[in-house]
Steps between C-alpha positions, in 0.01 A plus 500: 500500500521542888655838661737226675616359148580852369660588797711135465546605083620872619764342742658239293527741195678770796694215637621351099597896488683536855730202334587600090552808366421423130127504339335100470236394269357193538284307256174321579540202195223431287314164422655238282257291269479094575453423124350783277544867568148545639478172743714680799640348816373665820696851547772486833656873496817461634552539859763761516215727313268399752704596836561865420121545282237213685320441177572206212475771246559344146717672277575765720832653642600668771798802547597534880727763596575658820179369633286590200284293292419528152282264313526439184215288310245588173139515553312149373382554186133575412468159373607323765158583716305195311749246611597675825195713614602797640897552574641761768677785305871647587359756710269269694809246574785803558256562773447162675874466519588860607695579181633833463429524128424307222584451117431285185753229474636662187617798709731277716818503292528885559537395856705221489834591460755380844207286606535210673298159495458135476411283249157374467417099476309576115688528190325754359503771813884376515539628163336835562670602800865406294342747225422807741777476719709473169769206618489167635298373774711282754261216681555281762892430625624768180325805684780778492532870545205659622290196425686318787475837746118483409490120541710521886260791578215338438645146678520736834183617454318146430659276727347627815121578463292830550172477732302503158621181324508343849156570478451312169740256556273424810173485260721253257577279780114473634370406200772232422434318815128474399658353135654233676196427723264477222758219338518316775128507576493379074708249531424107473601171317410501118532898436724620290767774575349721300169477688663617823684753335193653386370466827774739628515749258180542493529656891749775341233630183192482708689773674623714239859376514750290275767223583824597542617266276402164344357275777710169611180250578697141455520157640864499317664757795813422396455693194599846654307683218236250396256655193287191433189456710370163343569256732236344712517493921537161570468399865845485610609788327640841682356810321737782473395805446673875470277771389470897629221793415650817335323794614342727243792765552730188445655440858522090523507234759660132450386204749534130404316211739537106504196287555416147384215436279345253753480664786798361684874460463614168498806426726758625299367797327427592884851482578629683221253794538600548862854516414406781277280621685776512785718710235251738432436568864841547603592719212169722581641555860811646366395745265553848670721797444807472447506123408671382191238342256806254370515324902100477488574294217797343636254395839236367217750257374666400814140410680423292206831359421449389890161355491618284196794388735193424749313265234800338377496626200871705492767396686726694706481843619301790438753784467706271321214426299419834441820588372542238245150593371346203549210637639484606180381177306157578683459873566701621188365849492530807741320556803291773339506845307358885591152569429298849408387631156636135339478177670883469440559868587699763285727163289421666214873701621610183496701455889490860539261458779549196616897502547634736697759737373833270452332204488435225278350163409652189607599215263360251745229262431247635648591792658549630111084563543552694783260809411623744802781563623511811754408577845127577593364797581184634666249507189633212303254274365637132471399165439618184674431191306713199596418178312563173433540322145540179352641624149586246282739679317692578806480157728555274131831759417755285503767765544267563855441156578881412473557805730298485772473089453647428869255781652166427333321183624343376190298244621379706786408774245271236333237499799393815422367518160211577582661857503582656203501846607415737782553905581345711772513869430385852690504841444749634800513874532775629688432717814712720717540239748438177321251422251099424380363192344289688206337192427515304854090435482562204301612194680793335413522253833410099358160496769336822368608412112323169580240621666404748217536203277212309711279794455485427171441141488 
């Protein structure tokens, strides 16, 4: 590990210190089998672990206190060197991450008592921190007591990024542009999903790195979270794809691009991309200090609610629009989420970080998915990702359809579908005086998608 990354390690554990007054210990996890005990899926430490230590350290623990760290984590047994090959030992890892001392794991319940921490994702490391710490562990919206002073502490600290994860985030966000190069240079009529997908991911392990989370490679874009990748790319289909490296350290980047399988966009896929394209734009000029994340959304919907006025298909206008959701039946999710050690950053607190103090989730469709709710500041990492969607089991509702009926031109609507779904999404880091496209090197204008789609033909 880099002087700089100790140095970053040193101040966030002096910084997590300048803001409690009460001793932390925070769990790593462990792996969780996939069918039998020995067949494991990939290890993911948890991310709090990972801010204040910078290793994925499996079954390890850390005790902070007034800047201190002590790891806590059992040598790998002498067995484990035929399946493993050599494994650092506790000394050798206390001093990559600058601990101040280290201890078997069995010598952590001496140390735990008034700790603070939060609940790991794994059952079994869930289980073992309730057994040290002797009591309950709250999770998610039920933090309490110290957990919730730890969990606030740790919010402030996260939401506005050191130098060092900049630096990562930076690495995450150069590597997923190449991702979504590669599957645009792969695609062509008669693939399959799934042979594009590989295509992309491939980019990510050739260098070392993971996905951030399960790759969206589809021709069905209106399925927000599609999982399949069997279909075949026929001709006239739009691919839609949403995929982002994870650095080795875990810091993550989240981009999704639009292109059509042929080459070209026909007419009306062409219109529809520019008007989200002319969403994303917009709500990229806005981000800056001091702006509220809710009106970036807010502009999102408006600009499309308004180019849907343009092509006929809603009626009326677009505030008015806006505020009876009907925007909604076609960009039914929020304008986008923070981003850092997880692609949707620090939700395992649940709205902790992404609702500011006194706030809370609206009941409205739509803006019920809103994932952020506070004003930026300099060293937020966002994402802006406006879409549009052709959901069946929103536009055949007929609670929705007898709603909006005198506002939604159905026949209109019909023209266009050839366009089942489409989302354009960067990586925007806020700056002191505005903001920076992370992932800006790859196009998102119709001529240079197109053109990179000739390329390949």
């Amino acid at each position: 590990m880099s002087d700089r990354s100790l140095n970053a390690l040193h101040h966030r554990r002096k910084k997590l210190a300048d803001l409690i007054n009460f001793p932390v210990i925070l769990w790593s996890g462990c792996r969780t089998p996939r069918n039998y005990p020995a067949n494991l899926f990939p290890f993911r430490a948890s991310s709090h672990f990972i801010y204040f230590a910078g290793l994925p350290v499996e079954n390890a623990a850390i005790r902070l206190e007034a800047g201190k760290l002590e790891l806590f984590v059992d040598e790998a047994p002498a067995s484990s060197i035929l399946w493993h090959g050599e494994m650092p030992t506790r000394a050798e890892i206390a001093q990559q991450i600058g601990a101040d001392a280290a201890f078997p794991i069995a010598e952590l319940g001496a140390r735990a008592k008034g700790a603070a921490t939060i609940a790991v994702q794994d059952a079994t490391t869930y289980w073992q921190q309730c057994q040290i710490l002797n009591r309950v562990v709250s999770t998610a919206n039920a933090l309490s007591d110290i957990d919730l002073e730890l969990a606030k502490a740790i919010v402030t600290l996260r939401l506005q990024h050191d130098d060092a994860a900049i630096a990562e985030l930076r690495q995450a966000a150069a590597c997923t542009v190449d991702i979504h190069l590669a599957g645009m240079a792969a695609t062509s009529p008669g693939k399959t999903e799934a042979e594009i997908r590989a295509a992309m991911e491939s980019v990510a392990i050739a260098r070392n790195m993971t996905c951030a989370y399960s790759s969206i490679v589809t021709v069905h874009g209106e399925v927000l979270h599609n999982e399949h990748y069997h279909h075949l790319l026929e001709s006239e289909d739009l691919l839609l794809a949403d995929a982002g490296a994870e650095t080795a350290s875990g810091w993550a980047s989240d981009v999704t691009r639009t292109w059509p399988v042929a080459g070209k966009f026909s007419a009306t896929q062409k219109d529809i991309y520019q008007l989200v394209l002319a969403a994303h734009d917009a709500c990229i000029a806005q981000v800056r200090p001091g702006v509220e994340y809710r009106d970036v959304h807010l502009l999102a919907a408006k600009v499309i609610a308004q180019g849907l006025i343009d092509l006929g298909i809603l009626r009326g206008n677009a505030e008015d629009l806006v505020e009876m959701d009907a925007h909604a039946l076609f960009f039914p999710h929020g304008v986008g989420h923070l981003l850092g050690l997880d692609v949707h950053d620090l939700e395992d607190l649940g709205d902790l970080a992404g609702y500011a103090e006194g706030r809370a989730r609206s009941d409205r469709f739509g803006l019920c998915y809103l994932r952020l709710h506070r004003p930026l500041q300099p060293g937020m990492l966002v994402t802006i990702e406006p879409g549009f969607y052709q959901v069946p089991g929103i536009l055949t509702d007929p609670e929705r359809r007898d709603r909006y009926r005198d506002v939604v031109n159905w026949e209109c609507l019909a023209q266009f579908d050839d366009v089942r779904g489409i989302r354009i999404e960067d990586d925007v880091l806020v700056t002191a005086t505005g903001n920076e496209v992370l992932t800006s090197a790859l196009p998102t204008q119709v001529e240079a998608i197109e053109q990179l789609a000739i390329a390949r033909v």
